[in-house]
C-alpha positions as CSV (number, residue, x, y, z in Angstrom):
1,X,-1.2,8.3,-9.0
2,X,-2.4,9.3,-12.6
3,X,0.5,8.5,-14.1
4,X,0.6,4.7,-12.4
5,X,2.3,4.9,-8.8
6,X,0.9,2.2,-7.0
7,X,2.9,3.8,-4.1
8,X,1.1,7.0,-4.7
9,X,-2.4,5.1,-4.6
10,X,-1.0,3.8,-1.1
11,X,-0.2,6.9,0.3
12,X,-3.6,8.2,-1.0
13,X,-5.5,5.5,0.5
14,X,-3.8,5.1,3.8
15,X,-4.6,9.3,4.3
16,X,-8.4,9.3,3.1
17,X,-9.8,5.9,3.8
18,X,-10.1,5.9,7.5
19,X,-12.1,9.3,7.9
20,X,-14.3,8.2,4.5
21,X,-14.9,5.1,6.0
22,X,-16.1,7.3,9.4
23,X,-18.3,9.6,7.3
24,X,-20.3,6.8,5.7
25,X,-20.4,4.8,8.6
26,X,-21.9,7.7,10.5
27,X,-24.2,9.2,8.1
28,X,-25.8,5.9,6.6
29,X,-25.4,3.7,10.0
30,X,-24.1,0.3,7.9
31,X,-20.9,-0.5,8.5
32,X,-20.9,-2.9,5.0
33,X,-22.6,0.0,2.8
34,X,-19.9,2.6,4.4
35,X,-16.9,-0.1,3.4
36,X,-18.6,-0.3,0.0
37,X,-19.2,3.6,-0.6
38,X,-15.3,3.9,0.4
39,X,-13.9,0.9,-2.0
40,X,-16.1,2.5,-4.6
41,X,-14.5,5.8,-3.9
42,X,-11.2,4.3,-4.7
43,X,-12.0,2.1,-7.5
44,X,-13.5,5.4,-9.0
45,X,-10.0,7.6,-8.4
46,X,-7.5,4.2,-9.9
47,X,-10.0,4.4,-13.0
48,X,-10.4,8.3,-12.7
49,X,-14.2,8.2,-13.2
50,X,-14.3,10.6,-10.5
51,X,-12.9,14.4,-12.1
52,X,-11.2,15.9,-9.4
53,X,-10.0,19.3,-10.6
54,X,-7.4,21.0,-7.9
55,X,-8.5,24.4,-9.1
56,X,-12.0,24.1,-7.9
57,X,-10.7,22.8,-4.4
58,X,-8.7,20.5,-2.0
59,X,-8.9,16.8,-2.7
60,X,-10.4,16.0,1.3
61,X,-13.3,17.9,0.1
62,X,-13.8,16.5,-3.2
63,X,-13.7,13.0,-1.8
64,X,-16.3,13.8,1.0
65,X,-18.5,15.2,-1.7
66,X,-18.5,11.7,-3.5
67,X,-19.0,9.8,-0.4
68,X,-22.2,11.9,0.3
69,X,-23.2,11.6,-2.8
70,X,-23.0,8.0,-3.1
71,X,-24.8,7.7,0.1
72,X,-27.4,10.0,-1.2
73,X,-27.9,7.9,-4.2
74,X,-28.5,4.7,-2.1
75,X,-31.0,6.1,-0.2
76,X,-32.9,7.6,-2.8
77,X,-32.9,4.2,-4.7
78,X,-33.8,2.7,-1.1
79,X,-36.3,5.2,0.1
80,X,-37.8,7.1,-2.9
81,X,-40.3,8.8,-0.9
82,X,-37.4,10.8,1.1
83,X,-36.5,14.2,0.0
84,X,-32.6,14.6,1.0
85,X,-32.8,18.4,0.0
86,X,-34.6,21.2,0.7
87,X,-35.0,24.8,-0.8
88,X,-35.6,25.9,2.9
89,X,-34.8,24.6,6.0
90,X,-37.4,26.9,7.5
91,X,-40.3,25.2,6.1
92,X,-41.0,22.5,8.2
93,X,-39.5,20.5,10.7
94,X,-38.4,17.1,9.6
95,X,-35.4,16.1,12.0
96,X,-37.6,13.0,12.8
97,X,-37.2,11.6,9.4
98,X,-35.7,8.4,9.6
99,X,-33.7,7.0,6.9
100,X,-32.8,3.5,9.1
101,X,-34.8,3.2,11.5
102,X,-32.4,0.5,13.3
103,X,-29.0,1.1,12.1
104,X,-26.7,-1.5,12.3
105,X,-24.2,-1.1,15.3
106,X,-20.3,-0.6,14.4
107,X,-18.4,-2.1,17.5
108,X,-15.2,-1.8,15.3
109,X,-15.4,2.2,15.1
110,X,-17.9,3.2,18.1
111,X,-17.6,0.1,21.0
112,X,-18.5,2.2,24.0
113,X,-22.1,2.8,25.6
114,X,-21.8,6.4,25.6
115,X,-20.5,6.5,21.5
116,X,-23.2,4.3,20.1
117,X,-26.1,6.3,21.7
118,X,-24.0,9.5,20.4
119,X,-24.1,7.4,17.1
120,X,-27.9,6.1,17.5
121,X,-28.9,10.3,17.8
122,X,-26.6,11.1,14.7
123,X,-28.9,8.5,13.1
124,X,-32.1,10.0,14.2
125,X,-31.5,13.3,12.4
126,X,-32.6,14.4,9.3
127,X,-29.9,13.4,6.3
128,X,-29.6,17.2,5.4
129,X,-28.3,17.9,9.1
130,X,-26.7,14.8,9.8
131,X,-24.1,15.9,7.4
132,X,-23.3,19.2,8.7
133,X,-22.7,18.0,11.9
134,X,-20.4,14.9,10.8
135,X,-18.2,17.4,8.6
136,X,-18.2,20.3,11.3
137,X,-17.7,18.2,14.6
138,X,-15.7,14.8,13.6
139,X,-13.8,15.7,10.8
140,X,-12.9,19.6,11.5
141,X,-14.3,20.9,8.1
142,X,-14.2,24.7,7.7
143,X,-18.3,26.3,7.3
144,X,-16.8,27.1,3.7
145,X,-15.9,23.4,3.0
146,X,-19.2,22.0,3.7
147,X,-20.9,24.6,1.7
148,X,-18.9,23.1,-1.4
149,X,-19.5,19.6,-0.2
150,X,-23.1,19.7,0.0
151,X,-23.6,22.3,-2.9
152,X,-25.8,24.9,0.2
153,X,-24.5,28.4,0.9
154,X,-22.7,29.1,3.9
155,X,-25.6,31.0,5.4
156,X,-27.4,27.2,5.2
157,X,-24.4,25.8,6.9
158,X,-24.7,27.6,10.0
159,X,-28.5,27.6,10.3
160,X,-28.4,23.4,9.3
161,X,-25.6,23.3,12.0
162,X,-27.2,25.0,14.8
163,X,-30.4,23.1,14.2
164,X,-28.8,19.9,14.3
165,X,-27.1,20.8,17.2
166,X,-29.9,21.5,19.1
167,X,-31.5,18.8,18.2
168,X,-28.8,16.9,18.8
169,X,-28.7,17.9,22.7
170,X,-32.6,17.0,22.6
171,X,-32.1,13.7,21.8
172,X,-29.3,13.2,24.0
173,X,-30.9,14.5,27.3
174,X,-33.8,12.2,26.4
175,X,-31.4,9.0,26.4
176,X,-28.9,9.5,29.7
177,X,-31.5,11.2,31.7
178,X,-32.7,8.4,34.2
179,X,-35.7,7.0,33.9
180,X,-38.8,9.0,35.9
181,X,-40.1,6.8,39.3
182,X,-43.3,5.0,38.8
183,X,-46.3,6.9,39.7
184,X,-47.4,6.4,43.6
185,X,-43.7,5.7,44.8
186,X,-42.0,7.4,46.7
187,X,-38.4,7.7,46.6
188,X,-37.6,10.3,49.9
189,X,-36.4,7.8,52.9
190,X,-38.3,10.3,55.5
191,X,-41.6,9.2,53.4
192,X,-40.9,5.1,53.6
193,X,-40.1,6.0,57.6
194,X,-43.5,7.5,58.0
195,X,-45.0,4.9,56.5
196,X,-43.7,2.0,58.7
């Protein structure tokens, strides 16, 4: 592709765009900022203002790297007040912190009930965790890969990934459990028999 293969390019883009495009959709929640981040991503390879350097890893890596980063920098210009990193995850709890509070819904990637509450509780986590869990679960990313992608040690990746996890079933319970009767109702038939 350096060297001016537009079918190299093709080849390149045809492999890395889809599961870019799912990473930024995922982990900013707009599907127009996660098309922008990825033709940015792209523009920044044809005019190699991105550095990848093979001997400091794979290429899938260094891509998700700049799509995070990229993400990262729209937020902070977006929400300056939002620290995206911390020294310690065991500080204080945070997973509440909302980056959009009512992300924009993605029927082309995500078009059933069940995916887009998975997708609304992805959104509800904090950015730091949100990422762990997008590179582990969806995109089968080794513990050692994510390290390098989000600059943490391995040690962070496991206790981020855990947390977010956990979290993660929290937040899902609280959605498809059904909705608790009405005080003073009574749902046993033997009680409404009684009564009449």
């Amino acid at each position: 592709m350096r060297q001016g293969s537009a079918a190299a390019f093709e080849a390149l883009y045809r492999r890395h765009q889809a599961p870019l495009y799912r990473f930024s959709l995922l982990r900013c929640g707009s599907p127009d900022t996660a098309a922008d981040i990825v033709q940015e991503i792209f523009m920044g390879l044809l005019t190699d203002s991105f550095k990848f350097d093979p001997l400091r890893g794979v290429l899938q890596g260094f891509l998700f790297g700049v799509a995070r980063n990229l993400v990262l920098k729209r937020e902070e210009a977006q929400y300056r007040f939002v620290s995206t990193s911390r020294a310690d995850d065991d500080d204080a709890d945070y997973e509440d912190a909302v980056i959009d509070p009512e992300p924009q819904p993605s029927q082309r990637l995500l078009d059933r009930e069940q995916a887009e509450t998975v997708r609304r509780a992805l959104q509800r986590l904090a950015p730091h965790y949100r990422d762990v869990v997008i590179l582990y679960e969806m995109h089968d990313l080794s513990y050692v890969e994510i390290a390098q992608i989000c600059n943490i040690d391995i040690g962070t990746v496991r206790s981020r990934l855990s947390r977010a996890r956990a979290r993660l079933v929290e937040l899902l319970q609280a959605d498809f459990m059904p909705a608790a009767a009405p005080a003073g109702t009574h749902t046993n038939p033997h009680h409404q028999e009684a009564r009449s």
